[in-house]
N, CA, C and O atoms as a printed pandas DataFrame, in Angstrom:
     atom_number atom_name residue_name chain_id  residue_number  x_coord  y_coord  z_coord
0              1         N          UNK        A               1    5.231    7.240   27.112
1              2        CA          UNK        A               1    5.406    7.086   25.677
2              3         C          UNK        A               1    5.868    8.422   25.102
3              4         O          UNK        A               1    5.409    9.445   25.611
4              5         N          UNK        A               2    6.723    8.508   24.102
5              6        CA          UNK        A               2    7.489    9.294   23.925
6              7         C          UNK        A               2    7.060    9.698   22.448
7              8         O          UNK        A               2    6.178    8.971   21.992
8              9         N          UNK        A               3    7.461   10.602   21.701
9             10        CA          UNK        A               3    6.762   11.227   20.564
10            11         C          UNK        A               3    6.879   10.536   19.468
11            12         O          UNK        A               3    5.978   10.333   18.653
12            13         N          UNK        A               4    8.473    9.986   19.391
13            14        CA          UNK        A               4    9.098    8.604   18.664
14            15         C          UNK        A               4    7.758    7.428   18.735
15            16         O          UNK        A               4    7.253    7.009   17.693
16            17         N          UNK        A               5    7.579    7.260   19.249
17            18        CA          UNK        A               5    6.788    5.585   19.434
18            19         C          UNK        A               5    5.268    5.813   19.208
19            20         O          UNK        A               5    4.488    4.861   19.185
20            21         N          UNK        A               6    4.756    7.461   18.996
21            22        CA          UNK        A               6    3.555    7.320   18.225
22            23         C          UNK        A               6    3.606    7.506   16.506
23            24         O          UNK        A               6    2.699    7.451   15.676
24            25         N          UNK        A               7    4.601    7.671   16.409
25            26        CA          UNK        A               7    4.866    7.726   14.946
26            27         C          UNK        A               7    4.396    6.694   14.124
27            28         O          UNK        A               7    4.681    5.631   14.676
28            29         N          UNK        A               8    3.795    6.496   13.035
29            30        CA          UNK        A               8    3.730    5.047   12.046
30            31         C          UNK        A               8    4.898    5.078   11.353
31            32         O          UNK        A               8    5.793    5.893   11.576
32            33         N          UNK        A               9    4.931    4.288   10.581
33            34        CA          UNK        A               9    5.416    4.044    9.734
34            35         C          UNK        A               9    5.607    4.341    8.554
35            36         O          UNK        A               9    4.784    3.590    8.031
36            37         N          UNK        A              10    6.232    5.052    7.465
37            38        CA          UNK        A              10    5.980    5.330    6.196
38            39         C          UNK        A              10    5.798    4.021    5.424
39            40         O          UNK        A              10    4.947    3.856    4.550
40            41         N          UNK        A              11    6.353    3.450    5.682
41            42        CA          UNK        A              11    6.411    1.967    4.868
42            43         C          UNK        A              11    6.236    1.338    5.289
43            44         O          UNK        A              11    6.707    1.153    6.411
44            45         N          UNK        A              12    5.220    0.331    4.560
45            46        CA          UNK        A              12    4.941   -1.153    5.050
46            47         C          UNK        A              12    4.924   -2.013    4.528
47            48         O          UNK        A              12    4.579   -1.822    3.362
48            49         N          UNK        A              13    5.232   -3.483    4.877
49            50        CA          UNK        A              13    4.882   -4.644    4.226
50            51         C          UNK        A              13    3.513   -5.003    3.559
51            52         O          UNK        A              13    2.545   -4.371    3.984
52            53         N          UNK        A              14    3.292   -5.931    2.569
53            54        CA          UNK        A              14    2.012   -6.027    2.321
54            55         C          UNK        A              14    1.545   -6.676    3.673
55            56         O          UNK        A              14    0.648   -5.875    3.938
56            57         N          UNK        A              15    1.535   -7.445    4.562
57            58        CA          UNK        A              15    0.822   -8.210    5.360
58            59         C          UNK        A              15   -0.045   -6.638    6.182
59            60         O          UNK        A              15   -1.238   -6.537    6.472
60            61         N          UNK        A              16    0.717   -5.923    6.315
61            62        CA          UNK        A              16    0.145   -4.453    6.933
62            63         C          UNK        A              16   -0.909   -3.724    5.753
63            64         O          UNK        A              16   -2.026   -3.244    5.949
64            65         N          UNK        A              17   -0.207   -3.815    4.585
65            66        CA          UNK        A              17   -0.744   -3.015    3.804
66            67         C          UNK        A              17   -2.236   -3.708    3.391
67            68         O          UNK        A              17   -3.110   -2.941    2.986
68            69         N          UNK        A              18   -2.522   -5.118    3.490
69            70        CA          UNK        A              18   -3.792   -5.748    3.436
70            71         C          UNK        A              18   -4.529   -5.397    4.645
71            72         O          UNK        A              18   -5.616   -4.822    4.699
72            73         N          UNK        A              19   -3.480   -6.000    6.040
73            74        CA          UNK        A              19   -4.688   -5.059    7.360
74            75         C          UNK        A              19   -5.538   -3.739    7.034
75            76         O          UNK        A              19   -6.758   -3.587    7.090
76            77         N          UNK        A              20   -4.508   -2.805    6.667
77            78        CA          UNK        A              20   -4.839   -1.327    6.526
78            79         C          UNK        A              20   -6.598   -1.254    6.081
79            80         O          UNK        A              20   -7.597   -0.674    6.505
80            81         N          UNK        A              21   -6.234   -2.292    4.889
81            82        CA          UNK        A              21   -7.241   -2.209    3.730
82            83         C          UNK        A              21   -8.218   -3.032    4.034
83            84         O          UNK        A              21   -9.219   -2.891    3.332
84            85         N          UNK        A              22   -8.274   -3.999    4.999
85            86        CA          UNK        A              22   -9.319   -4.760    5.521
86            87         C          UNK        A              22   -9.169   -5.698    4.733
87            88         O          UNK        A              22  -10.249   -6.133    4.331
88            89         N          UNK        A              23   -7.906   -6.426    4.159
89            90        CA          UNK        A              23   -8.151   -7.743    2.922
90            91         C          UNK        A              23   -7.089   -8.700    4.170
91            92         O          UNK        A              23   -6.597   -8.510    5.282
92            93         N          UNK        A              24   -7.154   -9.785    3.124
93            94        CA          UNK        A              24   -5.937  -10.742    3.681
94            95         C          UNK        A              24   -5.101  -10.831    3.028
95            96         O          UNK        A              24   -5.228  -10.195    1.982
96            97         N          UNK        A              25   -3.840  -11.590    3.193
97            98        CA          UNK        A              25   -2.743  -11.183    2.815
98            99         C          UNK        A              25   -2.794  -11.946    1.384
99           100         O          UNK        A              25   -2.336  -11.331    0.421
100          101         N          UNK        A              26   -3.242  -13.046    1.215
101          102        CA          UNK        A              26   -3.984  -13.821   -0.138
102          103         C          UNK        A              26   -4.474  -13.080   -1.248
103          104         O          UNK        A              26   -4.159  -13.124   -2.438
104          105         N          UNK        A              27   -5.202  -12.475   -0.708
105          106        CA          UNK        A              27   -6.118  -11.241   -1.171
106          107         C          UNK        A              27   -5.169   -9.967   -1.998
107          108         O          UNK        A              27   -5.149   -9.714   -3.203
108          109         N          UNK        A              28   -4.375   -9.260   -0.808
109          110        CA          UNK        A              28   -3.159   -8.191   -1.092
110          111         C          UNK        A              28   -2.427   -8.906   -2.080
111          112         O          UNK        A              28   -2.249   -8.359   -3.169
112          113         N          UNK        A              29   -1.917  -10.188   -1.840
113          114        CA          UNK        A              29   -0.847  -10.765   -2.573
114          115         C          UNK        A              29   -1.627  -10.801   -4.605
115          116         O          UNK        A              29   -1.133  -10.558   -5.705
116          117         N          UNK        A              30   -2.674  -11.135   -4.232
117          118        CA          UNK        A              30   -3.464  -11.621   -5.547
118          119         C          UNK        A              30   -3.979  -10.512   -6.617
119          120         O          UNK        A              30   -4.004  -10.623   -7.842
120          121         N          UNK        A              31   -4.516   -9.050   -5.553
121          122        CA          UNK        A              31   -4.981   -7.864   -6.039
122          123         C          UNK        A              31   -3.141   -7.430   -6.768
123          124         O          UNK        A              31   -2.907   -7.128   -7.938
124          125         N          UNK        A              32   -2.411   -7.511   -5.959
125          126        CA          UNK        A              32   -1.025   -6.816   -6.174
126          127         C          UNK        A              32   -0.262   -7.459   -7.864
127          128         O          UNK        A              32    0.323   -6.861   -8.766
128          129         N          UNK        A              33   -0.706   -9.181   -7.637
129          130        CA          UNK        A              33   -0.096   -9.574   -9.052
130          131         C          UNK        A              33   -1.426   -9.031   -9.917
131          132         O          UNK        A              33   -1.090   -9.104  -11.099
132          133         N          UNK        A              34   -2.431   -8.655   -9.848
133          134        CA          UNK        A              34   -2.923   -8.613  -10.994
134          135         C          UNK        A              34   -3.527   -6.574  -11.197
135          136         O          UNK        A              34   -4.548   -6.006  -11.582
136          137         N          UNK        A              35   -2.165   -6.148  -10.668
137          138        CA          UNK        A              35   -1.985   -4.683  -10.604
138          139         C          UNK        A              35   -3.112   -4.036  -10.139
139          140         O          UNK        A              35   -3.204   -2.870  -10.524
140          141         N          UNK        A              36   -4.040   -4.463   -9.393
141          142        CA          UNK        A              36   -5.270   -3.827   -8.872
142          143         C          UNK        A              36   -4.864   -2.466   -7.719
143          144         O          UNK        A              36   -5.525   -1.469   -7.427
144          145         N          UNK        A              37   -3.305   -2.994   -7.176
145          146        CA          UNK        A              37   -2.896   -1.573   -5.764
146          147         C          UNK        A              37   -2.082   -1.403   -6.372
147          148         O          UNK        A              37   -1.422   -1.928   -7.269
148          149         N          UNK        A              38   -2.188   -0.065   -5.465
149          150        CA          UNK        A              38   -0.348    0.565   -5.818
150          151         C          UNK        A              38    0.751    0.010   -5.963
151          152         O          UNK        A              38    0.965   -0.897   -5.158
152          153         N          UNK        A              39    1.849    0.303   -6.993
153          154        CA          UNK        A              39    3.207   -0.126   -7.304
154          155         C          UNK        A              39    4.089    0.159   -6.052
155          156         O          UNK        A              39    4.635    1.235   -5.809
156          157         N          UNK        A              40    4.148   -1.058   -5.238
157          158        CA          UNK        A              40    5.272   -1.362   -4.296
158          159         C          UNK        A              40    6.249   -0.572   -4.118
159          160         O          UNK        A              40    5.876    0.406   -4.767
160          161         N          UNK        A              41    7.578   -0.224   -3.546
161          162        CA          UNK        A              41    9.077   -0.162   -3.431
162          163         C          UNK        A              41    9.773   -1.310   -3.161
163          164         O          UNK        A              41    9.588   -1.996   -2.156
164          165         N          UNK        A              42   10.616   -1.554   -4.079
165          166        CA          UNK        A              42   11.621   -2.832   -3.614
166          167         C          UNK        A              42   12.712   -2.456   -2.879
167          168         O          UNK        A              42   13.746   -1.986   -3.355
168          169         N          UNK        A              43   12.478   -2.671   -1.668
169          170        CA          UNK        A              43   13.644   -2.284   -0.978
170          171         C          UNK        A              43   14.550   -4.014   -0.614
171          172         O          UNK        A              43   14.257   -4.992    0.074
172          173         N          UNK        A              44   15.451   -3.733   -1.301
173          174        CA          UNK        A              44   16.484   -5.305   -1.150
174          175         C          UNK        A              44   15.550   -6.296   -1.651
175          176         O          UNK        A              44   14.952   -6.177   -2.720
176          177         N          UNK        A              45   15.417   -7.469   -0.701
177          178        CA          UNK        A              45   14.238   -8.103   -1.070
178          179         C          UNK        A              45   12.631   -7.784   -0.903
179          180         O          UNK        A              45   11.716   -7.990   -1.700
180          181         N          UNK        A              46   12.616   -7.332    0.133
181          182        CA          UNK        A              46   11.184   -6.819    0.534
182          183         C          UNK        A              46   10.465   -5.606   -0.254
183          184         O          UNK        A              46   11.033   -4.600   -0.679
184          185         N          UNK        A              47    8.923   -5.955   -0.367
185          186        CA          UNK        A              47    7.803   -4.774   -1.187
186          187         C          UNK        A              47    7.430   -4.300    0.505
187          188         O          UNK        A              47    7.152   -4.699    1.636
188          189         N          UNK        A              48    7.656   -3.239   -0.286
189          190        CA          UNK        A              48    6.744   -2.294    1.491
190          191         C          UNK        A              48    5.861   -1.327    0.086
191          192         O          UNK        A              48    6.270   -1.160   -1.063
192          193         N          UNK        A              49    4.421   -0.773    0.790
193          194        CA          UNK        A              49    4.024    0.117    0.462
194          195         C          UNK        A              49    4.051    1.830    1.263
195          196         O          UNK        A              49    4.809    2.111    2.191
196          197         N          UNK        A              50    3.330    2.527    0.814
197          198        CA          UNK        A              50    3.823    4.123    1.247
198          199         C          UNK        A              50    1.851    4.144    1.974
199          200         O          UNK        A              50    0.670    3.916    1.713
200          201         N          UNK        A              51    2.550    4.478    2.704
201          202        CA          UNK        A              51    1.088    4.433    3.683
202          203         C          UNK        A              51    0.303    5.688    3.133
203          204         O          UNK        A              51   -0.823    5.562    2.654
204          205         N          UNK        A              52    0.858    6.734    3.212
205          206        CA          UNK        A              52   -0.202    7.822    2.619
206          207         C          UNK        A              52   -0.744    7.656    1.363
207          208         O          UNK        A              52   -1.836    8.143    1.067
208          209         N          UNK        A              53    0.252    6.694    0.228
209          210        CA          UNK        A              53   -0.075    6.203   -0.692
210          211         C          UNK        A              53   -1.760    5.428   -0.773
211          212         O          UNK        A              53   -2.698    5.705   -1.520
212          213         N          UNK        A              54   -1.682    4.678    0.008
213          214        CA          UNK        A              54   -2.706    3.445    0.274
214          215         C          UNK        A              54   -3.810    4.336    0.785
215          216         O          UNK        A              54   -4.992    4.215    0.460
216          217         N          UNK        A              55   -3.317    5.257    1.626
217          218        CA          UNK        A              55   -4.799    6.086    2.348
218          219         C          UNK        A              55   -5.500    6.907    0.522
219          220         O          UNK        A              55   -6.683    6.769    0.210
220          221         N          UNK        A              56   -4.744    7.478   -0.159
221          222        CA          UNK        A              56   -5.193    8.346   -0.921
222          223         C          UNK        A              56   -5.264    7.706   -1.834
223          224         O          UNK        A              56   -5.729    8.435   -2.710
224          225         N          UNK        A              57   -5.007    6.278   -2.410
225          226        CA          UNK        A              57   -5.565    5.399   -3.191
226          227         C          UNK        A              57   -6.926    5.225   -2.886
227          228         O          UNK        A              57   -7.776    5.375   -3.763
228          229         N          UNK        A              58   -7.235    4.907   -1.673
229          230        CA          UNK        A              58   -8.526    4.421   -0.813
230          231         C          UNK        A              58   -9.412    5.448   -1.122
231          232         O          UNK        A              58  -10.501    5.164   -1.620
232          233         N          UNK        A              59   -9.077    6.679   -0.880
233          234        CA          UNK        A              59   -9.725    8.221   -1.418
234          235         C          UNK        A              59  -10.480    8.073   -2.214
235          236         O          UNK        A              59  -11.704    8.193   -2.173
236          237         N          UNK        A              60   -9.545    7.686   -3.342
237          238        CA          UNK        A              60   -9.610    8.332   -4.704
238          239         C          UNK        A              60  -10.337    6.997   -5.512
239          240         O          UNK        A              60  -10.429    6.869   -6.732
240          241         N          UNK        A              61  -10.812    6.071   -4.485
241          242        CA          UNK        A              61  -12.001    4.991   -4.922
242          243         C          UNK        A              61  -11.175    3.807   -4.999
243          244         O          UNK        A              61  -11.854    2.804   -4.778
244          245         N          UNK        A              62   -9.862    3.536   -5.250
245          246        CA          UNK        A              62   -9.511    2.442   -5.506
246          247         C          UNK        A              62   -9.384    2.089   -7.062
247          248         O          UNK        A              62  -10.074    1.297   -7.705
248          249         N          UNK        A              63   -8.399    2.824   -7.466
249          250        CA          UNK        A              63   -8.671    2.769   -9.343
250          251         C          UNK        A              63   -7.508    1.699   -9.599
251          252         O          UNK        A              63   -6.572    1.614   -8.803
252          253         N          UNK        A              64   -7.574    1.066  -10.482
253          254        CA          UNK        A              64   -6.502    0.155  -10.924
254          255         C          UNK        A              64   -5.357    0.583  -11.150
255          256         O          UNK        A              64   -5.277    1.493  -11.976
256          257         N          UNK        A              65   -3.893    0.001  -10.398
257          258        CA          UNK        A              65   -2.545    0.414  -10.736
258          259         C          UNK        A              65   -2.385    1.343  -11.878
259          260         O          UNK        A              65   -1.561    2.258  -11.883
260          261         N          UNK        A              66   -3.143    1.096  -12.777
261          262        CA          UNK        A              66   -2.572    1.393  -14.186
262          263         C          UNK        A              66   -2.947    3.232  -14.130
263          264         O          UNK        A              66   -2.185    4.176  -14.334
264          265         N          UNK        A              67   -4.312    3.223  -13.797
265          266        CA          UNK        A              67   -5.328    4.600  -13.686
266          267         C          UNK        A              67   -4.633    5.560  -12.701
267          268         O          UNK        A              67   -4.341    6.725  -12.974
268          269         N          UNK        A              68   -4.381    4.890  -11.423
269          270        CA          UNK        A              68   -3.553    4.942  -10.348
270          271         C          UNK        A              68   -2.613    6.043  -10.631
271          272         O          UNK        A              68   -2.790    7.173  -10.176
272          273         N          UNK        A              69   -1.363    5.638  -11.568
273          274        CA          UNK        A              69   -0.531    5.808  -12.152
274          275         C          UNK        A              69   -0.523    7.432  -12.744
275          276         O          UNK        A              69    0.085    8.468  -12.474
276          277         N          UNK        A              70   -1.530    7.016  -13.672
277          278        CA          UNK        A              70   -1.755    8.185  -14.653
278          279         C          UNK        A              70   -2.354    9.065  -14.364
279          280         O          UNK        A              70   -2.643    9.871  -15.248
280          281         N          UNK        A              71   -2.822    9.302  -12.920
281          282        CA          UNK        A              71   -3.588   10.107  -11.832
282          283         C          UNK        A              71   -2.882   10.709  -11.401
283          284         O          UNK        A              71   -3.197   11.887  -11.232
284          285         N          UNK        A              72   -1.056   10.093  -10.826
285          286        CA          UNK        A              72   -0.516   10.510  -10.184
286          287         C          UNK        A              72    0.400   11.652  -11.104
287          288         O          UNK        A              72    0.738   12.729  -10.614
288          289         N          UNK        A              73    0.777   11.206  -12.637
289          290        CA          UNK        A              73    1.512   11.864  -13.546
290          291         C          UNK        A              73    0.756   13.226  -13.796
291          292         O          UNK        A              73    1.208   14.045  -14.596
């Protein structure tokens, strides 16, 4: 295995981004419409999230998108 193939990912889909977090994707999908996680990237069609994002959300208790936000500004 080569140095390439331990790398993650910067971005992920929600189905990952619920694993990460220990939810289901129901769950991710449901917290996400009602702005509870981090604001997505739309890349084309697909939401991926920013993985260090999600770790230091997790940190920082899990504050609502909105708090989230104004944490980061």
């Amino acid at each position: 295995m080569n140095a390439e193939d331990s790398l993650e990912p910067l971005l992920i889909p929600g189905s990952q981004a619920a694993a990460l977090c220990g939810r289901s994707v129901r769950t991710w999908r449901s917290w996400h419409a009602a702005g509870l996680v981090p604001r997505p990237l739309r890349i084309g069609r697909s939401l991926m999230w920013r993985r260090d994002e999600l770790r230091a959300w997790v940190a920082a208790g899990c504050p609502r998108r909105s708090e989230w936000t104004a944490m980061l500004a």
